[in-house]
DSSP file (Angstrom, degrees, kcal/mol; ACC not computed):
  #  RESIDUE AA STRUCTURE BP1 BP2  ACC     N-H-->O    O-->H-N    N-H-->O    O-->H-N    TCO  KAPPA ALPHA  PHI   PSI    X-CA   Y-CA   Z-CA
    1    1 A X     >        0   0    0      0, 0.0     4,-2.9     0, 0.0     5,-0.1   0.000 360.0 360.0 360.0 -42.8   40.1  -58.5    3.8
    2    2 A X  H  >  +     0   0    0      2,-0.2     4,-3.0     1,-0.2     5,-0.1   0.838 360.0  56.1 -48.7 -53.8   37.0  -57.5    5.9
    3    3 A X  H  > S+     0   0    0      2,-0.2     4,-2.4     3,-0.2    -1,-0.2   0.938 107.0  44.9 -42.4 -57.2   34.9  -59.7    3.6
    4    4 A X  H  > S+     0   0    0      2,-0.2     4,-1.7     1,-0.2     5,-0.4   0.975 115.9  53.9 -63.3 -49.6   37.0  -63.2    4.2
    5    5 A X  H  X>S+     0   0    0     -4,-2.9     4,-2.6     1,-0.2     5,-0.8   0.976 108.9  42.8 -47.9 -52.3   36.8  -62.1    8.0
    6    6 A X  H  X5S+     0   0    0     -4,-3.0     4,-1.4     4,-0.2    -2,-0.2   0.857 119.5  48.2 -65.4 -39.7   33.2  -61.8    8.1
    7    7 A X  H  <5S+     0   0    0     -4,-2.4    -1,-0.2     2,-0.2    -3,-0.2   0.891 116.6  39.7  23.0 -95.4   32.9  -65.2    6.0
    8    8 A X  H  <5S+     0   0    0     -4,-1.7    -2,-0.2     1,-0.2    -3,-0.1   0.825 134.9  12.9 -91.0 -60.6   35.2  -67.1    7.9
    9    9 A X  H  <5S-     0   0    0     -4,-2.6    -1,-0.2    -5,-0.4    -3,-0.2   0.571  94.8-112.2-103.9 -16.7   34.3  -66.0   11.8
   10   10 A X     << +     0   0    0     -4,-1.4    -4,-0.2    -5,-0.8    -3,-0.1   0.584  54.7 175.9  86.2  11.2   30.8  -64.0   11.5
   11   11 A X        -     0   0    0     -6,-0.5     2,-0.6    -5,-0.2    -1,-0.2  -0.157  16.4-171.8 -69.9 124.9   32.7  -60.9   12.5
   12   12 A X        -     0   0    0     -7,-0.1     2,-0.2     2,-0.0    -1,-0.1  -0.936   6.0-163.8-133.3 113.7   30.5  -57.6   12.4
   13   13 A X        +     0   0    0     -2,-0.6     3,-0.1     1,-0.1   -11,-0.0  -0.590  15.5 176.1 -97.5 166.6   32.6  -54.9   12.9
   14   14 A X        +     0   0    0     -2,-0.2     2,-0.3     2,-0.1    -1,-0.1   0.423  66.8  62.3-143.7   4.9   30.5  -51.5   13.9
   15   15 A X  S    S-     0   0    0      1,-0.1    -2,-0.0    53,-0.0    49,-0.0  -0.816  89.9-102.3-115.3 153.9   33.5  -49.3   14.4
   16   16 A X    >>  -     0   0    0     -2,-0.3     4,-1.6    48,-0.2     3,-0.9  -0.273  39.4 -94.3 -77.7 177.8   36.3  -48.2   11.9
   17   17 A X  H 3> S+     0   0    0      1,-0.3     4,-2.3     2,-0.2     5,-0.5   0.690 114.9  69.9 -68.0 -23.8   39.7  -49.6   11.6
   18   18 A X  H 34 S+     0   0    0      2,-0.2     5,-0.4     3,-0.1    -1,-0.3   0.897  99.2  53.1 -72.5 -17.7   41.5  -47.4   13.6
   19   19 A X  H <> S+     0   0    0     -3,-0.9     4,-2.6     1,-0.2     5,-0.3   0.933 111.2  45.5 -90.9 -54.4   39.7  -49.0   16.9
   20   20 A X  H  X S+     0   0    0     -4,-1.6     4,-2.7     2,-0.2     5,-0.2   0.972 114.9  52.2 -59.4 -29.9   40.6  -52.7   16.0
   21   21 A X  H  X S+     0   0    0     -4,-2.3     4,-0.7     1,-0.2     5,-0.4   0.638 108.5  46.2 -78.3 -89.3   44.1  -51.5   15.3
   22   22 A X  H  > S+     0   0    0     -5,-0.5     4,-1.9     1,-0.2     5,-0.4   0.758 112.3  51.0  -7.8 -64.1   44.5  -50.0   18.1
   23   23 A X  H  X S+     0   0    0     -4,-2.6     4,-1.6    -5,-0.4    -1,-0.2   0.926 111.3  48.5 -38.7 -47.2   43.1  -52.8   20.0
   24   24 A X  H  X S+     0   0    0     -4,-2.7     4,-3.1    -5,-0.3    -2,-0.2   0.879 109.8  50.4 -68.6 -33.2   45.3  -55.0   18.3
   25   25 A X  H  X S+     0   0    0     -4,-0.7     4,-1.0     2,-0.3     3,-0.5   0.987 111.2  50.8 -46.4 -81.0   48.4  -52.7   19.0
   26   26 A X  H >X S+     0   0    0     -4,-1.9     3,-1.0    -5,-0.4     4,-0.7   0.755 109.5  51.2 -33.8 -56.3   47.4  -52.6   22.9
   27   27 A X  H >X S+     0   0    0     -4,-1.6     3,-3.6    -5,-0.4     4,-2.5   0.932 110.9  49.8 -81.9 -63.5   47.2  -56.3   22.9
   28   28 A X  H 3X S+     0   0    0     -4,-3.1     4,-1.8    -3,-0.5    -1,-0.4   0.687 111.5  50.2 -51.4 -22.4   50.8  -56.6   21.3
   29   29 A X  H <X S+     0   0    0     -4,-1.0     4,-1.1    -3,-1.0    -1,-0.3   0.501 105.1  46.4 -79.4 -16.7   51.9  -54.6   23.4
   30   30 A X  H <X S+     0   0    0     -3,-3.6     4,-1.5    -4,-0.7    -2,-0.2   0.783 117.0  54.4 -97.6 -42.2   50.8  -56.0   26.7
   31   31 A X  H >X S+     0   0    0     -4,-2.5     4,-1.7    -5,-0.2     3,-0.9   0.926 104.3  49.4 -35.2 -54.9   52.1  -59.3   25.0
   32   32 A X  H >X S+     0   0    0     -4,-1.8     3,-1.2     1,-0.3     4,-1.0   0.938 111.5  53.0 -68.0 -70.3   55.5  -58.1   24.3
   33   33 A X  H 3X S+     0   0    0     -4,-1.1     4,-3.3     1,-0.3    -1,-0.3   0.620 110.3  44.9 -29.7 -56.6   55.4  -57.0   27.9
   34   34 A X  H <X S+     0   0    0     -4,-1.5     4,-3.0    -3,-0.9    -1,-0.3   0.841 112.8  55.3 -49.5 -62.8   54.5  -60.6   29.1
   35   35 A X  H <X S+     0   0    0     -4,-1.7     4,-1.1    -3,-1.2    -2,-0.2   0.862 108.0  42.8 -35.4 -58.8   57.2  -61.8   26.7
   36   36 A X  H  X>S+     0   0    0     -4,-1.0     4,-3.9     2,-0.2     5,-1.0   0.875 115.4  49.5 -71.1 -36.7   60.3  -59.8   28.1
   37   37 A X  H  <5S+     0   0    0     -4,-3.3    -3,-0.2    -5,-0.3    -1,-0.2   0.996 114.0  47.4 -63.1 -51.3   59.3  -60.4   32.0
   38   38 A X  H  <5S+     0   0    0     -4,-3.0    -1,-0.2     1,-0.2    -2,-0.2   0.691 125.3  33.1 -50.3 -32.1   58.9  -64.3   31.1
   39   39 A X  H  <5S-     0   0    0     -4,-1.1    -1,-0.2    -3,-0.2    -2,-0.2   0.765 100.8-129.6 -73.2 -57.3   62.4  -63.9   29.3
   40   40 A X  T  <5S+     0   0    0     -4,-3.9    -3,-0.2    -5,-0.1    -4,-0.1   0.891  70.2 129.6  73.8  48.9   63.8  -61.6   31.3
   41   41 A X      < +     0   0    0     -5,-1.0     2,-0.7     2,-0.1     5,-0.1   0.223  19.9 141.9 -70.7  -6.4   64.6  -59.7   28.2
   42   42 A X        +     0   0    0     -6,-0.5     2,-0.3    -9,-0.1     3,-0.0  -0.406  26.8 158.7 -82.7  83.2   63.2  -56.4   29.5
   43   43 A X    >   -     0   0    0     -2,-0.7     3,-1.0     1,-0.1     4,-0.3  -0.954  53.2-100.6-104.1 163.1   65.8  -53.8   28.1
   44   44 A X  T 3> S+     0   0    0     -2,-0.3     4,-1.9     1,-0.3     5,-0.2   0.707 128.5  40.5  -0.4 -61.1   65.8  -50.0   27.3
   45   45 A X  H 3>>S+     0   0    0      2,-0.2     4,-1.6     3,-0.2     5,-0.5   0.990 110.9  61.8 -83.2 -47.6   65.2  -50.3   23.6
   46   46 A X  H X>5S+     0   0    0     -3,-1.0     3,-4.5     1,-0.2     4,-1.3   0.690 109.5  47.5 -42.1 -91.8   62.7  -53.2   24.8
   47   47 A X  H 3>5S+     0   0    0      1,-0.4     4,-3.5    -4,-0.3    -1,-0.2   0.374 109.4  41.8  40.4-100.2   60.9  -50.4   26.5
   48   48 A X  H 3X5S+     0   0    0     -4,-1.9     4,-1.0     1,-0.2    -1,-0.4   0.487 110.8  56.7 -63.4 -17.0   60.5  -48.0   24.6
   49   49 A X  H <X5S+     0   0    0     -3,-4.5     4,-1.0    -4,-1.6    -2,-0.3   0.509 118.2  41.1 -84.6 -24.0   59.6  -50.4   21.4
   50   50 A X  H  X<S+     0   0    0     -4,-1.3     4,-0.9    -5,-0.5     5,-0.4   0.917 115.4  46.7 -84.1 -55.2   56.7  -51.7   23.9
   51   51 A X  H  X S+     0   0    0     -4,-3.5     4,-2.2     2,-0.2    -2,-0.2   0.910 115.6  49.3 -57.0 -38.7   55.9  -48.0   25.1
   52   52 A X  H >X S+     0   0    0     -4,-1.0     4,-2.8     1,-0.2     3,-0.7   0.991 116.4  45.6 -56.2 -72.5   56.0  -46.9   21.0
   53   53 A X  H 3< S+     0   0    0     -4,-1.0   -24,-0.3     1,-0.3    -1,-0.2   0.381 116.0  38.6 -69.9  -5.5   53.7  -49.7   20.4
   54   54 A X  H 3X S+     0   0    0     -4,-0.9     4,-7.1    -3,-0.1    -1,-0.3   0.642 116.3  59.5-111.2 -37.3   51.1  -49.3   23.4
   55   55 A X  H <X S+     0   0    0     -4,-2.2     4,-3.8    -3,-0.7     5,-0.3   0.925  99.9  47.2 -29.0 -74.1   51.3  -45.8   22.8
   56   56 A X  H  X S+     0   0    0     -4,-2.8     4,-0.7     2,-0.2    -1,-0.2   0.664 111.9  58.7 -86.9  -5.0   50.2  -45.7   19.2
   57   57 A X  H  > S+     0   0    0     -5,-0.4     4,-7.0     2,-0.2    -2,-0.2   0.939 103.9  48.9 -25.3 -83.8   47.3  -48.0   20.3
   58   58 A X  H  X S+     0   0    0     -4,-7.1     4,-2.4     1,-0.2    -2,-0.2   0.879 107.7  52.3 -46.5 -43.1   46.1  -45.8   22.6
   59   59 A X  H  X S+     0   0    0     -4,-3.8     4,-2.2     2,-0.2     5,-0.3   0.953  99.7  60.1 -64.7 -42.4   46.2  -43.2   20.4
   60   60 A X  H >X S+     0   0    0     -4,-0.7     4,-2.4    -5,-0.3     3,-1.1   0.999 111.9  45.3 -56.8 -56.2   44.1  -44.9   17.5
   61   61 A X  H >X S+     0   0    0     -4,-7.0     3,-1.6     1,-0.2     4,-1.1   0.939 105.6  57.9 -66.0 -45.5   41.2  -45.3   20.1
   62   62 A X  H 3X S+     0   0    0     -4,-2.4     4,-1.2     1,-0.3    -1,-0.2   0.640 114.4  34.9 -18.8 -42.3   41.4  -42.3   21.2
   63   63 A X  H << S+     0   0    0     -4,-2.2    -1,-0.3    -3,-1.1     4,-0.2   0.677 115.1  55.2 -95.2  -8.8   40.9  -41.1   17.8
   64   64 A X  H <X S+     0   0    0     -4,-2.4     4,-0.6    -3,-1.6    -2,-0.2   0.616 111.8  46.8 -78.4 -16.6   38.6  -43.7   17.0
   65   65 A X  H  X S+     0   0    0     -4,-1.1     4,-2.2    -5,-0.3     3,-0.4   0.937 112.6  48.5 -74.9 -68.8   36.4  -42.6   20.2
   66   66 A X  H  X S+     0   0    0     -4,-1.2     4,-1.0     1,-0.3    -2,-0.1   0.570 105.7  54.2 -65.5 -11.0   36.4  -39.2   19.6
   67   67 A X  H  > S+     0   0    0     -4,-0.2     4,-4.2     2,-0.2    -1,-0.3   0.906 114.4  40.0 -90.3 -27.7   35.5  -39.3   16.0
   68   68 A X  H >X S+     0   0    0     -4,-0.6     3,-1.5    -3,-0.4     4,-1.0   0.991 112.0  60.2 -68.5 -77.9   32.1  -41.5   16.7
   69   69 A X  H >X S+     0   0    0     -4,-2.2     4,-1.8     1,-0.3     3,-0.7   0.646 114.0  46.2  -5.0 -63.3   31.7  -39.0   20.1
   70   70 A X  H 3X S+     0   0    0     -4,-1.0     4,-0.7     1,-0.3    -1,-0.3   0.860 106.6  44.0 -33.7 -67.9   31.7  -36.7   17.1
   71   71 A X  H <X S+     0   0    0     -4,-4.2     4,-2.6    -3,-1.5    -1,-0.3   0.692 110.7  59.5 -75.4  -5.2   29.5  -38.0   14.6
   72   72 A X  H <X S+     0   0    0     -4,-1.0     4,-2.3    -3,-0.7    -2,-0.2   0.931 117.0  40.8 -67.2 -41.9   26.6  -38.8   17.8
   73   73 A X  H  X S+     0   0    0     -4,-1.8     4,-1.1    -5,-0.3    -2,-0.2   0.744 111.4  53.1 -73.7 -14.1   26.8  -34.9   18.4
   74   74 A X  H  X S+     0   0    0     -4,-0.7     4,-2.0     1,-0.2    -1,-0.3   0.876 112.0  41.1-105.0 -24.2   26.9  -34.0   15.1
   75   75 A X  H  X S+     0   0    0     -4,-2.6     4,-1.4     2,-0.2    -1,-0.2   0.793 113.5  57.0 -92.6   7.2   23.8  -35.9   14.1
   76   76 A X  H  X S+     0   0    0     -4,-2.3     4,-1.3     2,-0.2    -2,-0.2   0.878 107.6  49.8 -39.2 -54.6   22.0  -34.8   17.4
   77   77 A X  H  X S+     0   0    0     -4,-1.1     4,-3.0     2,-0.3     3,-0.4   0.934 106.9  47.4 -42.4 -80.0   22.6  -31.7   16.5
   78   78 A X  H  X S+     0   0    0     -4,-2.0     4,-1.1     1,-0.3    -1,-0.2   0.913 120.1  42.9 -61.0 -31.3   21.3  -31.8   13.0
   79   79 A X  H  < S+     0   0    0     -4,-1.4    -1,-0.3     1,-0.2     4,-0.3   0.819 109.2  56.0 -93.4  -6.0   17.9  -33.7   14.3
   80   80 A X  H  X S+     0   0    0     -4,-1.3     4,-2.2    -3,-0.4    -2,-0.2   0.758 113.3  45.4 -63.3 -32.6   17.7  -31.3   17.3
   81   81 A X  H  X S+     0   0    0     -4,-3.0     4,-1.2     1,-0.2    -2,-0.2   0.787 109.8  49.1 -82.5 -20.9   17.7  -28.7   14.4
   82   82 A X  H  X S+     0   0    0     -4,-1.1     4,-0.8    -5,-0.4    -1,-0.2   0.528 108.2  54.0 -97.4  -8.1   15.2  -30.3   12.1
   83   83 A X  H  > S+     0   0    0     -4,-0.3     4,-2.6    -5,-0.2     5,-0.3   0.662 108.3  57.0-102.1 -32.1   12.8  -30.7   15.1
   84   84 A X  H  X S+     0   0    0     -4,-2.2     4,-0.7     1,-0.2    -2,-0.2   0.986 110.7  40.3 -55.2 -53.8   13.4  -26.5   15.6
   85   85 A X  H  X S+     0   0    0     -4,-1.2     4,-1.3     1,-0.3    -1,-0.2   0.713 112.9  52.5 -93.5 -32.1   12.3  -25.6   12.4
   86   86 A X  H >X S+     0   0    0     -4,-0.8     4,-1.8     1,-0.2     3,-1.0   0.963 113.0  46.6 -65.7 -47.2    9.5  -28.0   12.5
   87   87 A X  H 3X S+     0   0    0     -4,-2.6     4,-1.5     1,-0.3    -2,-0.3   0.749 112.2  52.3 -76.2 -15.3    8.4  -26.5   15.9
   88   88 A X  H 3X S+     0   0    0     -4,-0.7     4,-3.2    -5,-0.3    -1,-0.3   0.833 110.2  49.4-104.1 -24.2    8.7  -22.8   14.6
   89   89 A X  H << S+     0   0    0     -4,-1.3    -2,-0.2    -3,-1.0    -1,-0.2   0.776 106.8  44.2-100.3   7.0    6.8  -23.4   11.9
   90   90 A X  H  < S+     0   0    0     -4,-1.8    -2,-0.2     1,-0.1    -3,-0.1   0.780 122.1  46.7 -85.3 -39.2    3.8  -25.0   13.0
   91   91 A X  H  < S+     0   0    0     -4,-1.5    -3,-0.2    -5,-0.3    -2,-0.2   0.988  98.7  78.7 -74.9 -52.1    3.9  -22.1   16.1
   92   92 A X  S  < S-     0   0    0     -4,-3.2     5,-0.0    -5,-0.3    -4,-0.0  -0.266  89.5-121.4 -44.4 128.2    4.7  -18.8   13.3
   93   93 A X        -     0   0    0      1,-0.1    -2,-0.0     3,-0.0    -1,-0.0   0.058  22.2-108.9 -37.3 168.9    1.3  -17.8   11.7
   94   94 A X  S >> S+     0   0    0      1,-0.1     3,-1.7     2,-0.1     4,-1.2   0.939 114.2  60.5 -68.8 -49.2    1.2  -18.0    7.9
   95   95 A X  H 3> S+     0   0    0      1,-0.2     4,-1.0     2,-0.2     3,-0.2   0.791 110.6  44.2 -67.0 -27.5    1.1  -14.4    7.1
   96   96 A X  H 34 S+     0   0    0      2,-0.2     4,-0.4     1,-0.2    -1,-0.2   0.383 105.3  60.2 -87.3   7.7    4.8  -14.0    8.9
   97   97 A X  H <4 S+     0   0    0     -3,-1.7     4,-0.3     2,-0.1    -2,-0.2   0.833 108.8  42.8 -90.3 -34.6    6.1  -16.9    7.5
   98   98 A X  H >< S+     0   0    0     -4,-1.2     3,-0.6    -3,-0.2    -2,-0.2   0.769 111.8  54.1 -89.5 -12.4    5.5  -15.2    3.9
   99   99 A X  T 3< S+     0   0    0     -4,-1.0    -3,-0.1    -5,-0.3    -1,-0.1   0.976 102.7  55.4 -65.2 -66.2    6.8  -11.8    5.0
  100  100 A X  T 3  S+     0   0    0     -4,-0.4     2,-1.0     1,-0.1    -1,-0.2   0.696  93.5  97.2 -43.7 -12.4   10.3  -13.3    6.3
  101  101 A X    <         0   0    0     -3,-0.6    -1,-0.1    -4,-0.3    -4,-0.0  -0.749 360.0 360.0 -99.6 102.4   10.8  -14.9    2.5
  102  102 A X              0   0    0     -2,-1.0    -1,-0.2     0, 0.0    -2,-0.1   0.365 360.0 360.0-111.1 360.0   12.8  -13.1    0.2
């Protein structure tokens, strides 16, 4: 499905699915909102099917944030770590570099 989009519109997505569903969710949800005031349909069950639906939006960016938040730290991390080991071994001598290997 991702194929025919990028085809048809040039669409380059650079995030995972959960953050366009979630977008899309939010967006139904402020629609439905839009709908029931225009209507004047706005009951309880309306509500809470609007609140479900804005709800489980939010939450998909929310997890779609925090997993990219993730993966920045986690390959910081790993090149912060590869830049340690470079730096410790250009500073250790040789002769304690071959003692420490067993």
């Amino acid at each position: 499905m991702w194929e025919l989009i990028k085809k048809r519109i040039k669409f380059q997505p650079t995030r995972d699915n959960n953050y366009y569903w979630g977008l899309a969710l939010l967006q139904a949800g402020i629609l439905t909102i839009f709908w029931y005031l225009k209507f004047d349909l706005f009951e309880p069950l309306s509500f809470l099917i609007t609140f479900l639906i804005c709800g489980w939006g939010f939450v998909l960016l929310w997890k779609s944030d925090n997993d990219l938040r993730f993966k920045q730290a986690q390959t910081r991390i790993e090149q912060l770590e590869r830049e340690l080991l470079y730096t410790k071994l250009m500073i250790t001598p040789a002769h304690l570099l071959k003692r420490n290997r067993r």
